[in-house]
PyMOL Python script that loads the backbone (N, CA, C, O; Angstrom):
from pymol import cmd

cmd.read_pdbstr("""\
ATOM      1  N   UNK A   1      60.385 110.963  96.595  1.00  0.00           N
ATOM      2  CA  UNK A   1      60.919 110.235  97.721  1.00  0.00           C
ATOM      3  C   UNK A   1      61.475 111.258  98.715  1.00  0.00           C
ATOM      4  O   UNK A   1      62.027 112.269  98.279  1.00  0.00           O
ATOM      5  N   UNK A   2      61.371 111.073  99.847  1.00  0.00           N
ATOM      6  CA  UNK A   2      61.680 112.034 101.060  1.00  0.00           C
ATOM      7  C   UNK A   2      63.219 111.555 101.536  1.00  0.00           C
ATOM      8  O   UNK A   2      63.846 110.506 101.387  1.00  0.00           O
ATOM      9  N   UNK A   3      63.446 112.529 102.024  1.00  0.00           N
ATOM     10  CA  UNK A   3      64.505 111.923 102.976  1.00  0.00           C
ATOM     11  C   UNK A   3      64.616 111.597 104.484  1.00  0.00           C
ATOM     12  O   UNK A   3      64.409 112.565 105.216  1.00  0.00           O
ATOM     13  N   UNK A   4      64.855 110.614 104.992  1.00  0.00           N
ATOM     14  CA  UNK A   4      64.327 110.363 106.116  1.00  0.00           C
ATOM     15  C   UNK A   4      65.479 110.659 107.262  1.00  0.00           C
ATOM     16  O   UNK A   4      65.315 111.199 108.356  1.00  0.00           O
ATOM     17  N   UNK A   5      66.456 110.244 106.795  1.00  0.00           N
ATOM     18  CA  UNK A   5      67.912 110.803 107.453  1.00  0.00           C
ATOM     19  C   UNK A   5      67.867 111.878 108.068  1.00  0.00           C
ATOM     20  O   UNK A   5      68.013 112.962 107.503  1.00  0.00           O
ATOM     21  N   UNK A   6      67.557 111.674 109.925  1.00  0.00           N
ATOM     22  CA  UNK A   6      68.054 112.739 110.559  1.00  0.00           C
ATOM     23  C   UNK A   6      68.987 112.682 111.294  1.00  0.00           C
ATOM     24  O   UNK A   6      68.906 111.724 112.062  1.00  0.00           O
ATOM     25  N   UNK A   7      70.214 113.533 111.464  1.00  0.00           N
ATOM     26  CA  UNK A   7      71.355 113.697 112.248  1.00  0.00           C
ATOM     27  C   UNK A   7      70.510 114.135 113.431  1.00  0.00           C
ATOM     28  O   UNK A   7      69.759 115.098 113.584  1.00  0.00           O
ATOM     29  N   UNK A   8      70.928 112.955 114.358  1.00  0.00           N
ATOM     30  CA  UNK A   8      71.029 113.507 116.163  1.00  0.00           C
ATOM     31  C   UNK A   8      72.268 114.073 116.625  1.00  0.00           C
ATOM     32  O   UNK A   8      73.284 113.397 116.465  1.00  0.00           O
ATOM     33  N   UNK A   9      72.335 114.970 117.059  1.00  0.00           N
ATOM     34  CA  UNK A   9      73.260 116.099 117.549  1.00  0.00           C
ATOM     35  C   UNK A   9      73.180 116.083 119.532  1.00  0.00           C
ATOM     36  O   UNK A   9      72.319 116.396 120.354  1.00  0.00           O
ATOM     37  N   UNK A  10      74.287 115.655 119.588  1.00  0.00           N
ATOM     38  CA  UNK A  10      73.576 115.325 121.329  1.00  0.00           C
ATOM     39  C   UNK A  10      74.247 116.834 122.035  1.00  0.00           C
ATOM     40  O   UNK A  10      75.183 117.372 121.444  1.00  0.00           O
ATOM     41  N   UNK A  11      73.878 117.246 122.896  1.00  0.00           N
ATOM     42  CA  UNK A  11      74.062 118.326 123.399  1.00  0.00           C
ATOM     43  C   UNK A  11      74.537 118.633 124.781  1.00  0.00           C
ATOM     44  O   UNK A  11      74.980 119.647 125.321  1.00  0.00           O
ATOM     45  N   UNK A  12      74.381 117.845 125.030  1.00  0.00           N
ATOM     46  CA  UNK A  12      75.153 117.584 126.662  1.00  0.00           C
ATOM     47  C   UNK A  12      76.143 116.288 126.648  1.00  0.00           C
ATOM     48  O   UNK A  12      75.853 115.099 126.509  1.00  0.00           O
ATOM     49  N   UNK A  13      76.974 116.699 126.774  1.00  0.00           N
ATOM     50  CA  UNK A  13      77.838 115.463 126.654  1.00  0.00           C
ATOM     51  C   UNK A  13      78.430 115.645 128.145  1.00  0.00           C
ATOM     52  O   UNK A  13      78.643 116.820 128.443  1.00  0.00           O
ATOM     53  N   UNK A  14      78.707 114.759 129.054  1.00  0.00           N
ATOM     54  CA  UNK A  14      79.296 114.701 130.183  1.00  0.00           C
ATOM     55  C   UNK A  14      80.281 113.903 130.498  1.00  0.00           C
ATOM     56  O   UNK A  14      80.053 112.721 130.241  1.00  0.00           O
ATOM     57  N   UNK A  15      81.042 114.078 130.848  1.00  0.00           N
ATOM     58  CA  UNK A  15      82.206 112.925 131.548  1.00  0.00           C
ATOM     59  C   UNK A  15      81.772 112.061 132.441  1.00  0.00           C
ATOM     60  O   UNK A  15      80.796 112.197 133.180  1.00  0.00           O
ATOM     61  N   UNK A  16      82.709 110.918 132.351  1.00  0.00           N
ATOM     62  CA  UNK A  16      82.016 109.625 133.261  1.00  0.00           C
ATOM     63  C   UNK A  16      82.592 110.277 134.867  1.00  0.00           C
ATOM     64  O   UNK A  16      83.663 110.837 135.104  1.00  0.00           O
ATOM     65  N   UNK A  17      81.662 110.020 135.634  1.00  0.00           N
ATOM     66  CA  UNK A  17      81.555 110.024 137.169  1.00  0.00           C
ATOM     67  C   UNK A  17      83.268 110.264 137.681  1.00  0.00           C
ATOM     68  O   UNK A  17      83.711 111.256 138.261  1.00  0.00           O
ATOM     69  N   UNK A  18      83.873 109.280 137.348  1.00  0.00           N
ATOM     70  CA  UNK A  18      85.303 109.238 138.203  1.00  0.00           C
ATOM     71  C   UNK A  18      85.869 110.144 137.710  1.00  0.00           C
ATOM     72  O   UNK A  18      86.336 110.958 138.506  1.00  0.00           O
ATOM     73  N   UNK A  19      86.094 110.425 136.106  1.00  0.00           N
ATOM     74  CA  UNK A  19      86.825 111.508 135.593  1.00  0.00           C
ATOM     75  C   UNK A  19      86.737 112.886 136.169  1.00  0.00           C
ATOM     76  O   UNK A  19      87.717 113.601 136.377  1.00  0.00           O
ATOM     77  N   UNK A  20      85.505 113.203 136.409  1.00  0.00           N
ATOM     78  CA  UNK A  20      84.701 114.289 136.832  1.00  0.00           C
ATOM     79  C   UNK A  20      85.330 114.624 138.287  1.00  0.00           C
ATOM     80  O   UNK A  20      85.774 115.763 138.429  1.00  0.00           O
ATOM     81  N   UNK A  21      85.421 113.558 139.585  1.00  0.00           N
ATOM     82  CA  UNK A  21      86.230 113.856 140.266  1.00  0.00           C
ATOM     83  C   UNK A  21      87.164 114.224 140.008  1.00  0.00           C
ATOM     84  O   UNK A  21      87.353 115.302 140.572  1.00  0.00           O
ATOM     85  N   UNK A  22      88.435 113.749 139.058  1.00  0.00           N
ATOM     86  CA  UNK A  22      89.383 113.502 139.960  1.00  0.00           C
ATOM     87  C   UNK A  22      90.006 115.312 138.834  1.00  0.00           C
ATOM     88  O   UNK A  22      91.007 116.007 139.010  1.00  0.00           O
ATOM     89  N   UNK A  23      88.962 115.446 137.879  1.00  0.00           N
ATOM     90  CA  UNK A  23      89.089 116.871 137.760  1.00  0.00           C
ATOM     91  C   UNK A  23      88.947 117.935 138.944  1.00  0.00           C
ATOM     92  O   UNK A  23      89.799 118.786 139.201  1.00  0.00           O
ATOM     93  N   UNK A  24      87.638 117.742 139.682  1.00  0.00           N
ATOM     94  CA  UNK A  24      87.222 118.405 140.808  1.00  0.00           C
ATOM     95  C   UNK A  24      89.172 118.671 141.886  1.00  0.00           C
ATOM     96  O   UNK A  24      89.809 119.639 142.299  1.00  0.00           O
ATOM     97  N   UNK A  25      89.275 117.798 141.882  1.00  0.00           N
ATOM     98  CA  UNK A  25      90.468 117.088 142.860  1.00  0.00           C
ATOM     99  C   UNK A  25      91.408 117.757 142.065  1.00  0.00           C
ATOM    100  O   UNK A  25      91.091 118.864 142.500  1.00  0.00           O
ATOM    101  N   UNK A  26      92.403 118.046 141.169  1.00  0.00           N
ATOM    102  CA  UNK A  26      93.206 119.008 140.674  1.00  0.00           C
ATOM    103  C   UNK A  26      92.907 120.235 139.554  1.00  0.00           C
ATOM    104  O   UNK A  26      93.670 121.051 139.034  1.00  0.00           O
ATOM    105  N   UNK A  27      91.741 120.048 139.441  1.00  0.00           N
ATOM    106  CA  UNK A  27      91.382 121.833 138.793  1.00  0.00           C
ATOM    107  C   UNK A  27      90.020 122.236 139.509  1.00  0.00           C
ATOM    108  O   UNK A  27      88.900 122.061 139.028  1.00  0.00           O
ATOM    109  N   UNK A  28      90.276 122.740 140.595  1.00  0.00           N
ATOM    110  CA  UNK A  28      89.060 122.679 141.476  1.00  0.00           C
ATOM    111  C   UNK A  28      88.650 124.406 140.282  1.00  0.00           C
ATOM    112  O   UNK A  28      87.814 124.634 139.408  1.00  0.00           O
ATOM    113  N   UNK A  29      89.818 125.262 140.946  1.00  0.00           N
ATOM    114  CA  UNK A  29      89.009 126.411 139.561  1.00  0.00           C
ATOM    115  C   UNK A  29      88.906 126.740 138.654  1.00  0.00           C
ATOM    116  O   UNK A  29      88.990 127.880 138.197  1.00  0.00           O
ATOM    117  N   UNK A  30      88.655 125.584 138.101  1.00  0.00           N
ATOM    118  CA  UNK A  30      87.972 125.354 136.846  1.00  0.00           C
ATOM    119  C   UNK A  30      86.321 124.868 136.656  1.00  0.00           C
ATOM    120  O   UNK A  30      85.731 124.527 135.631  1.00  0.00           O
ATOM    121  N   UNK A  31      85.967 124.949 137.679  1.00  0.00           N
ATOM    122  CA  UNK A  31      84.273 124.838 138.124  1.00  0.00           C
ATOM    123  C   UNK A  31      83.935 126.263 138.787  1.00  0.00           C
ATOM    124  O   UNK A  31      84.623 127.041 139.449  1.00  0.00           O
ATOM    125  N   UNK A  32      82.655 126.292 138.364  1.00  0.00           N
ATOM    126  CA  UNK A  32      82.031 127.511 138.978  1.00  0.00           C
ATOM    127  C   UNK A  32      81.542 127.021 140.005  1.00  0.00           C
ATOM    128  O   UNK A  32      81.739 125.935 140.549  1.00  0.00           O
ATOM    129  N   UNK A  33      80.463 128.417 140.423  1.00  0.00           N
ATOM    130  CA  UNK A  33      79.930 127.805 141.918  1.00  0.00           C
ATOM    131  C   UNK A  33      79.079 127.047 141.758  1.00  0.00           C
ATOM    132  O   UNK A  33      78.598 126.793 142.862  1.00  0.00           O
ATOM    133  N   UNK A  34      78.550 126.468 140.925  1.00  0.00           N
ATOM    134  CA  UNK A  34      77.196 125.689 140.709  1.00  0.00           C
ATOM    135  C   UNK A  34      77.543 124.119 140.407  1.00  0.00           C
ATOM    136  O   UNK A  34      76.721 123.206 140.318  1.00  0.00           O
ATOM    137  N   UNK A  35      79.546 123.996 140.218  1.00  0.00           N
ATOM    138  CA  UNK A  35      79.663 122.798 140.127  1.00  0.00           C
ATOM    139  C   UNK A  35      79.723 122.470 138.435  1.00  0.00           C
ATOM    140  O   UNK A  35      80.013 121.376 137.951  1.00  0.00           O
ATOM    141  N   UNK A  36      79.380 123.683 137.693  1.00  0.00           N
ATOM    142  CA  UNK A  36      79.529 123.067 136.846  1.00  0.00           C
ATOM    143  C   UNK A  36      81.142 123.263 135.794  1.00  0.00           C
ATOM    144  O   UNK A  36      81.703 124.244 136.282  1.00  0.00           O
ATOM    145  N   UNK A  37      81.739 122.886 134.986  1.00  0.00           N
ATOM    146  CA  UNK A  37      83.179 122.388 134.799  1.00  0.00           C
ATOM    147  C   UNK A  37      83.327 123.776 133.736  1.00  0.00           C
ATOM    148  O   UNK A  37      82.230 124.182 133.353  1.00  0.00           O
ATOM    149  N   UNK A  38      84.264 124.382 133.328  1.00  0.00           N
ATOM    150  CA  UNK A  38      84.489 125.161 132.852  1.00  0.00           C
ATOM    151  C   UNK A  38      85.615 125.259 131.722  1.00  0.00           C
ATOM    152  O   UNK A  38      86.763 125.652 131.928  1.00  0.00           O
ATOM    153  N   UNK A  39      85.049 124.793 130.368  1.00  0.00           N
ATOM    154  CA  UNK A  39      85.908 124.348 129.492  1.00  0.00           C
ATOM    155  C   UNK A  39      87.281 125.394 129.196  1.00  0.00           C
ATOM    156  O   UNK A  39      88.294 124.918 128.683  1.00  0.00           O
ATOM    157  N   UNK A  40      87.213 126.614 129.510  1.00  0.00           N
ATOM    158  CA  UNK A  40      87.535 127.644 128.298  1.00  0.00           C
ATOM    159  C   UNK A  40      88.450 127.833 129.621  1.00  0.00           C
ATOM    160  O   UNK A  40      89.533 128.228 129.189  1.00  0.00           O
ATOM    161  N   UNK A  41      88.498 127.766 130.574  1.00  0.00           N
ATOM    162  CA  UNK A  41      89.039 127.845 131.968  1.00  0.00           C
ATOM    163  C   UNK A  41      90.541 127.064 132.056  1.00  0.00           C
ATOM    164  O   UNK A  41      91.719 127.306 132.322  1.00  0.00           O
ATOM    165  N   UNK A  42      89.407 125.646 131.529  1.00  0.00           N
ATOM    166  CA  UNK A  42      90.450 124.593 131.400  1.00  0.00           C
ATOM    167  C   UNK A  42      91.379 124.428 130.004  1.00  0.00           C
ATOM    168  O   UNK A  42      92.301 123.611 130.011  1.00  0.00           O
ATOM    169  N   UNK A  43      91.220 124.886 129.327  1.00  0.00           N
ATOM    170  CA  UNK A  43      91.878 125.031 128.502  1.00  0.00           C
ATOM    171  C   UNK A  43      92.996 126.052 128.604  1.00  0.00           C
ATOM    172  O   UNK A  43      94.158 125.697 128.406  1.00  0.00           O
ATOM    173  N   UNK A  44      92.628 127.563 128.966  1.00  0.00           N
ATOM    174  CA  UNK A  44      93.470 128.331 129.248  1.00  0.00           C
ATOM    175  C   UNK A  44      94.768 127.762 130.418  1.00  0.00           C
ATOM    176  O   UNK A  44      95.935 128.153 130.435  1.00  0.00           O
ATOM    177  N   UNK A  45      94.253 126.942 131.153  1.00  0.00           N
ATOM    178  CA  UNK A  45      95.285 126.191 132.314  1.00  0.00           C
ATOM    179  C   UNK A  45      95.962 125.442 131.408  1.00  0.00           C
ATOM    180  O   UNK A  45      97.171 125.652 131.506  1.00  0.00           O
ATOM    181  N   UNK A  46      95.619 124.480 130.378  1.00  0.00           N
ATOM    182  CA  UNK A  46      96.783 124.321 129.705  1.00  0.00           C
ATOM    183  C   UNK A  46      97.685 124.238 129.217  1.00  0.00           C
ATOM    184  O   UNK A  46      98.690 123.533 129.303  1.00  0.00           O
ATOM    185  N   UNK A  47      97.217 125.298 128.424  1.00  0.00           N
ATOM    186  CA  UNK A  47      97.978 126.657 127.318  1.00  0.00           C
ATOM    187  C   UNK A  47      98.809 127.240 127.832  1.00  0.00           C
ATOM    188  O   UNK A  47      99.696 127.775 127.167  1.00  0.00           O
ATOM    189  N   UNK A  48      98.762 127.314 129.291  1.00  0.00           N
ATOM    190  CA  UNK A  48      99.758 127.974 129.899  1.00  0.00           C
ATOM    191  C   UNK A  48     100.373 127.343 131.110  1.00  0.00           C
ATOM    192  O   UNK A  48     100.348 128.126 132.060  1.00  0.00           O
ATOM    193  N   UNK A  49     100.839 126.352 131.350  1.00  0.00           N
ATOM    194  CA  UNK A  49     101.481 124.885 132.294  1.00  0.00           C
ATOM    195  C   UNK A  49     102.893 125.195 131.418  1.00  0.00           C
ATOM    196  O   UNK A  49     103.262 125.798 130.411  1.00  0.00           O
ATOM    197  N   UNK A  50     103.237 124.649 132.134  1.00  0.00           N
ATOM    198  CA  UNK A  50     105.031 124.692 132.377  1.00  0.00           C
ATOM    199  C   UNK A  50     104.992 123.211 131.590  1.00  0.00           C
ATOM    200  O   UNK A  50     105.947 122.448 131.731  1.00  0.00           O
ATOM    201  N   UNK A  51     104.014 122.892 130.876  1.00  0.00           N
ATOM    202  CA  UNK A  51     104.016 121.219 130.165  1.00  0.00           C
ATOM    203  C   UNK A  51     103.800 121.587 128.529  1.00  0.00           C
ATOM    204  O   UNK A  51     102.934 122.358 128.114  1.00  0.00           O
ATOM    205  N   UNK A  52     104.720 120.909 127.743  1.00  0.00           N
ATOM    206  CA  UNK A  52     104.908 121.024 126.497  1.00  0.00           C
ATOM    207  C   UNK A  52     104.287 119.922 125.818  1.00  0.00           C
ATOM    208  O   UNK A  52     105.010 118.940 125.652  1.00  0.00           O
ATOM    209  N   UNK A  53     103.020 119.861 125.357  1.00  0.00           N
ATOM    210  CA  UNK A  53     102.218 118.446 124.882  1.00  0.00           C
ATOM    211  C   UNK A  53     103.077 118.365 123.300  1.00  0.00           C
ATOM    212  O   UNK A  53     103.432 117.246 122.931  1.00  0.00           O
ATOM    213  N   UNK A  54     103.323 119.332 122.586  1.00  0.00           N
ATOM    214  CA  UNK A  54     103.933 119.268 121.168  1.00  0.00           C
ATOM    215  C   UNK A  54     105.114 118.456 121.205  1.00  0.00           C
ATOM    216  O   UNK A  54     105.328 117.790 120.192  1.00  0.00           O
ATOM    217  N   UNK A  55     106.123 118.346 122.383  1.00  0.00           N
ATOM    218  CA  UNK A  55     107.434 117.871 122.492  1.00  0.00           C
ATOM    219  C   UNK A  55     107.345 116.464 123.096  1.00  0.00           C
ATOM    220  O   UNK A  55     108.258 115.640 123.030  1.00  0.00           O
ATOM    221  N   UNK A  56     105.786 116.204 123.880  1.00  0.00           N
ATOM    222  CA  UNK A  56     106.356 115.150 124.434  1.00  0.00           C
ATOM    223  C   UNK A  56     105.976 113.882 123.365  1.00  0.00           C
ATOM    224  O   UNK A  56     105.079 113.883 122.521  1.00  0.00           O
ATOM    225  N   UNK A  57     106.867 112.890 123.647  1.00  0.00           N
ATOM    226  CA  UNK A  57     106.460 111.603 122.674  1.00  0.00           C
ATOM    227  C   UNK A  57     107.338 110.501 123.162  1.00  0.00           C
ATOM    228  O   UNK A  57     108.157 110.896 123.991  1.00  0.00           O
ATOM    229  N   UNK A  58     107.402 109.136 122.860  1.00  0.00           N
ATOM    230  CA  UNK A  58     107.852 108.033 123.740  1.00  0.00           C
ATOM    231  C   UNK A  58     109.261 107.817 122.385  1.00  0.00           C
ATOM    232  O   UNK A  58     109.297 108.138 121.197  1.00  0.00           O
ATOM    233  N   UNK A  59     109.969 107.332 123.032  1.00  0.00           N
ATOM    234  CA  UNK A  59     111.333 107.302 121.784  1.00  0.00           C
ATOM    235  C   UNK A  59     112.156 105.773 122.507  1.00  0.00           C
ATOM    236  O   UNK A  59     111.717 105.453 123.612  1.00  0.00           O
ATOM    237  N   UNK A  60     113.063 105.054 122.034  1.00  0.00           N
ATOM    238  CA  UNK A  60     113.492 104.022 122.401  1.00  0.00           C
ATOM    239  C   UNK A  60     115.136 104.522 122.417  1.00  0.00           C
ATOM    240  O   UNK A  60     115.493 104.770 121.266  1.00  0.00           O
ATOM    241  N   UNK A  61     116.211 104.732 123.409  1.00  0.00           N
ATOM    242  CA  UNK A  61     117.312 105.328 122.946  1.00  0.00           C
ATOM    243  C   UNK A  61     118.592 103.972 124.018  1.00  0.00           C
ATOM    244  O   UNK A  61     118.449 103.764 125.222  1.00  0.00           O
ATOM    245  N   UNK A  62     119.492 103.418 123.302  1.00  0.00           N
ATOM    246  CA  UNK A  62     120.372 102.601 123.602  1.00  0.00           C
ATOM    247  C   UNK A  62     122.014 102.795 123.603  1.00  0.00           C
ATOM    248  O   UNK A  62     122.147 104.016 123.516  1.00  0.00           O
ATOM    249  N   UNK A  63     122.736 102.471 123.632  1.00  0.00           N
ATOM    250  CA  UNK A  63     124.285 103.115 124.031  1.00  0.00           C
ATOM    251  C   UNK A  63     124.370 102.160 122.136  1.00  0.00           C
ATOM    252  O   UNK A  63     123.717 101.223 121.675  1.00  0.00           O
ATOM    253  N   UNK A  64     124.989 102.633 121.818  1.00  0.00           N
ATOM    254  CA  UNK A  64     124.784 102.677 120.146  1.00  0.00           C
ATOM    255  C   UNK A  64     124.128 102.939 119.080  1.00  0.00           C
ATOM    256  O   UNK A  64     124.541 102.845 117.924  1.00  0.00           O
ATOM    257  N   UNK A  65     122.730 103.389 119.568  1.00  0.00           N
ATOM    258  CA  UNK A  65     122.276 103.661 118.396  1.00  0.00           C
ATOM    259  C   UNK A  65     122.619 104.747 117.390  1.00  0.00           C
ATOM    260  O   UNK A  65     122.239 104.613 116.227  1.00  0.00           O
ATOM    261  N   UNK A  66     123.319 105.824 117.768  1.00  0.00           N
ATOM    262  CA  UNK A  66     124.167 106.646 116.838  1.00  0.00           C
ATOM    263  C   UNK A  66     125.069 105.929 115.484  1.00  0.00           C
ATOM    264  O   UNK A  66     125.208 105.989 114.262  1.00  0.00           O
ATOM    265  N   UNK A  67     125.491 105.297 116.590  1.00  0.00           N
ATOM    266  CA  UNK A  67     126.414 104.770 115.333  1.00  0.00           C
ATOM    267  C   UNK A  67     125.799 103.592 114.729  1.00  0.00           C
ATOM    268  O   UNK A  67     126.577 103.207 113.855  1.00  0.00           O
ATOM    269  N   UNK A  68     124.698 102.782 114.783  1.00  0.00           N
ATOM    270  CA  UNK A  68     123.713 102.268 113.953  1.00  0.00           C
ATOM    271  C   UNK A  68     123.480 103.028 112.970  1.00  0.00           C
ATOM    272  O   UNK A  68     123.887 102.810 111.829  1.00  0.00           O
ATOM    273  N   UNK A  69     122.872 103.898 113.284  1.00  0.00           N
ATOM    274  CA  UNK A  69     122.214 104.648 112.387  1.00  0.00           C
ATOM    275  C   UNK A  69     122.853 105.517 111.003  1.00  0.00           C
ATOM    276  O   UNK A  69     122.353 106.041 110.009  1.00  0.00           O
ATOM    277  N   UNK A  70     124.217 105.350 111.538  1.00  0.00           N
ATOM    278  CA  UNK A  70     125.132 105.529 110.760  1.00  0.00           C
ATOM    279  C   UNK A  70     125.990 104.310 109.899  1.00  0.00           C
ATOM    280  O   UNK A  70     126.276 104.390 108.704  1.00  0.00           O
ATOM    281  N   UNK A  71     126.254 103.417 110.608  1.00  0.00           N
ATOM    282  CA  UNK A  71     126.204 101.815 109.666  1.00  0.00           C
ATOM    283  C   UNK A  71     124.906 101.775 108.544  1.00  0.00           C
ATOM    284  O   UNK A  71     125.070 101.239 107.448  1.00  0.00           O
ATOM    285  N   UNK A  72     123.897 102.255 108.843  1.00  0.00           N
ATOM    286  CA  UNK A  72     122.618 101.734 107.995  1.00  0.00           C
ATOM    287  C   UNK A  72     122.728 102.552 106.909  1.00  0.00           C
ATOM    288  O   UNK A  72     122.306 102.289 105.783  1.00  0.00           O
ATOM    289  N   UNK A  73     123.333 103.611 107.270  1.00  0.00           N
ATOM    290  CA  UNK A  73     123.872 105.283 105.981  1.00  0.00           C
ATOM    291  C   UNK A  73     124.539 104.399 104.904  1.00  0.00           C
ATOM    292  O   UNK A  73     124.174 104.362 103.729  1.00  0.00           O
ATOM    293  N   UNK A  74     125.634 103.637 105.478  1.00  0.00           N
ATOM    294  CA  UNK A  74     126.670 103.195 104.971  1.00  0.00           C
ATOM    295  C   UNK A  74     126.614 102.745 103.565  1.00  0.00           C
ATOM    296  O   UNK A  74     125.436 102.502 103.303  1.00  0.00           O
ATOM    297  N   UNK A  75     127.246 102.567 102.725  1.00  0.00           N
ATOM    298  CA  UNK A  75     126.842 101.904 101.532  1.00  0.00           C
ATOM    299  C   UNK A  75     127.019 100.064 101.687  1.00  0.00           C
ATOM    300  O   UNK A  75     128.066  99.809 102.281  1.00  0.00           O
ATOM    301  N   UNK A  76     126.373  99.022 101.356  1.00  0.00           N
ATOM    302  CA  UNK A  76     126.684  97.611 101.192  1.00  0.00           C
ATOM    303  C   UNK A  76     128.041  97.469 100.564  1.00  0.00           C
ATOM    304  O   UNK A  76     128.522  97.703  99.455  1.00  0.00           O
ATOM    305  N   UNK A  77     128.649  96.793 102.194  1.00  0.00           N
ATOM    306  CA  UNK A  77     129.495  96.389 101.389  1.00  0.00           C
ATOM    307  C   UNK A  77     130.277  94.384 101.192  1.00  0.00           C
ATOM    308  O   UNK A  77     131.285  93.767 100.850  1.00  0.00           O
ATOM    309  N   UNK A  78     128.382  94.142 101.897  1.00  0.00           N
ATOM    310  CA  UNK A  78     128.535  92.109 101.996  1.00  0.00           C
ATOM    311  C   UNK A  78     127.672  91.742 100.997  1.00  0.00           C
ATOM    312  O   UNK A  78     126.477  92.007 101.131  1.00  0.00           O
ATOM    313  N   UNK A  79     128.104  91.132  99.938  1.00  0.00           N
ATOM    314  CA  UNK A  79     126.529  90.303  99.593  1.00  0.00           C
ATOM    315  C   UNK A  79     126.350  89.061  99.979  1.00  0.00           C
ATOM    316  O   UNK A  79     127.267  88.384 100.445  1.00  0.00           O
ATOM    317  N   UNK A  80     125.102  88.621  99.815  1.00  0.00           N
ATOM    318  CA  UNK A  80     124.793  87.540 100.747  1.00  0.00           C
ATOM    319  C   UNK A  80     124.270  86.895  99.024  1.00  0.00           C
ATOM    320  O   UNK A  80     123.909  87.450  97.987  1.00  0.00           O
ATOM    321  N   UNK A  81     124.466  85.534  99.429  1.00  0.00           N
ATOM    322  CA  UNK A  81     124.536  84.683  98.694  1.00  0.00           C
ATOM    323  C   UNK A  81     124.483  82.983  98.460  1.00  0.00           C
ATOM    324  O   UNK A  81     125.448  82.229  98.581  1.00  0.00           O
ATOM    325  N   UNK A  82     123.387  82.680  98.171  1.00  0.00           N
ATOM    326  CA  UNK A  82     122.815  81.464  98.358  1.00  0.00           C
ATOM    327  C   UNK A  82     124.093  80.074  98.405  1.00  0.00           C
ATOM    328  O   UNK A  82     124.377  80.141  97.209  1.00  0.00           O
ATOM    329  N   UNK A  83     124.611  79.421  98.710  1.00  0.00           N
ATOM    330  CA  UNK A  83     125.464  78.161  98.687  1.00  0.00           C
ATOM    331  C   UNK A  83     124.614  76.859  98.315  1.00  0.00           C
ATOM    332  O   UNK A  83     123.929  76.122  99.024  1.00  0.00           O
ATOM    333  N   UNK A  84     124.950  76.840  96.728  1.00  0.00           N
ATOM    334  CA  UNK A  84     123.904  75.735  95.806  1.00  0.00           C
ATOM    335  C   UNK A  84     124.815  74.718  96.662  1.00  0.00           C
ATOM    336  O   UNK A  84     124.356  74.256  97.707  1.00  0.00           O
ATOM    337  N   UNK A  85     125.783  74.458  96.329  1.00  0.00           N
ATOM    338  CA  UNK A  85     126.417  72.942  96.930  1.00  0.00           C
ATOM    339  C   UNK A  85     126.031  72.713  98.263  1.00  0.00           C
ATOM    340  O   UNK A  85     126.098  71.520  98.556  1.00  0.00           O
ATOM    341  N   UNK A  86     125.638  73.469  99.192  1.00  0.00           N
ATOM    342  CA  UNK A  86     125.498  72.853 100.621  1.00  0.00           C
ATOM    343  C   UNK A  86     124.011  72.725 100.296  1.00  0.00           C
ATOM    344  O   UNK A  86     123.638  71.561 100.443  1.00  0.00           O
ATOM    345  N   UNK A  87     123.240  73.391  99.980  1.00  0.00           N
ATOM    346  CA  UNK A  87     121.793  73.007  99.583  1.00  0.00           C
ATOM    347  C   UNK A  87     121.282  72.294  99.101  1.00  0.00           C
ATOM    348  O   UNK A  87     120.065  72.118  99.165  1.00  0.00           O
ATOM    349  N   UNK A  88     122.345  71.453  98.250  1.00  0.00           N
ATOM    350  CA  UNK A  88     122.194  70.102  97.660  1.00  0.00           C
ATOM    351  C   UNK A  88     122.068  68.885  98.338  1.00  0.00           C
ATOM    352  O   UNK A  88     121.385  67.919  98.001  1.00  0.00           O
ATOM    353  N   UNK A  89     122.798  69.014  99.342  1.00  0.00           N
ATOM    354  CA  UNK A  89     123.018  67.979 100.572  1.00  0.00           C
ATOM    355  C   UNK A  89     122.074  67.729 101.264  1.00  0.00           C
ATOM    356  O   UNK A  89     121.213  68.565 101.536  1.00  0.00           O
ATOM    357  N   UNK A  90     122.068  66.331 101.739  1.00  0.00           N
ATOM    358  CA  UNK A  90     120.897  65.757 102.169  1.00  0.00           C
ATOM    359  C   UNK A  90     121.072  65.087 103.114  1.00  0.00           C
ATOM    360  O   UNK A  90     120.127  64.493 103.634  1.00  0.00           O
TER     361      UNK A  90
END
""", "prot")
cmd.dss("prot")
cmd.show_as("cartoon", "prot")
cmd.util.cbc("prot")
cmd.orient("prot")
């Protein structure tokens, strides 16, 4: 029995149309003269931006949550506890 399984490997991969501008539009040198985009270019512009991608991240922060977070440390000190007699009631 053969194997028929071939991996397609695509080789040009391009960005969609608008993206492609609006690169043109803030990393103009990062294209050569022929227009075409220059990965290793763009990457190095990265790597070196005054922008920290490792640090940034979305966080939720409120005028208490410190001390939440410190109530939740806390050890229990309510138990909660079912009331058979009112549950009886009808």
């Amino acid at each position: 029995m053969t194997n028929t399984n071939k991996q397609n490997i695509t080789g040009s991969i391009k960005a969609p149309k608008d993206n492609l501008e609006k690169l043109k539009k803030d990393f103009p040198h990062c294209f050569d003269k022929n227009g075409n985009f220059d990965f290793e270019k763009f990457k190095h512009e990265l790597e070196t931006s005054e922008i920290n991608f490792s640090k940034e991240s979305y966080g939720m922060d409120w005028l208490g949550k410190s001390y939440a977070r410190l109530l939740a440390s806390d050890e229990t000190s309510t138990l909660l506890k079912e009331n058979e007699e009112w549950n009886e009631k009808k």
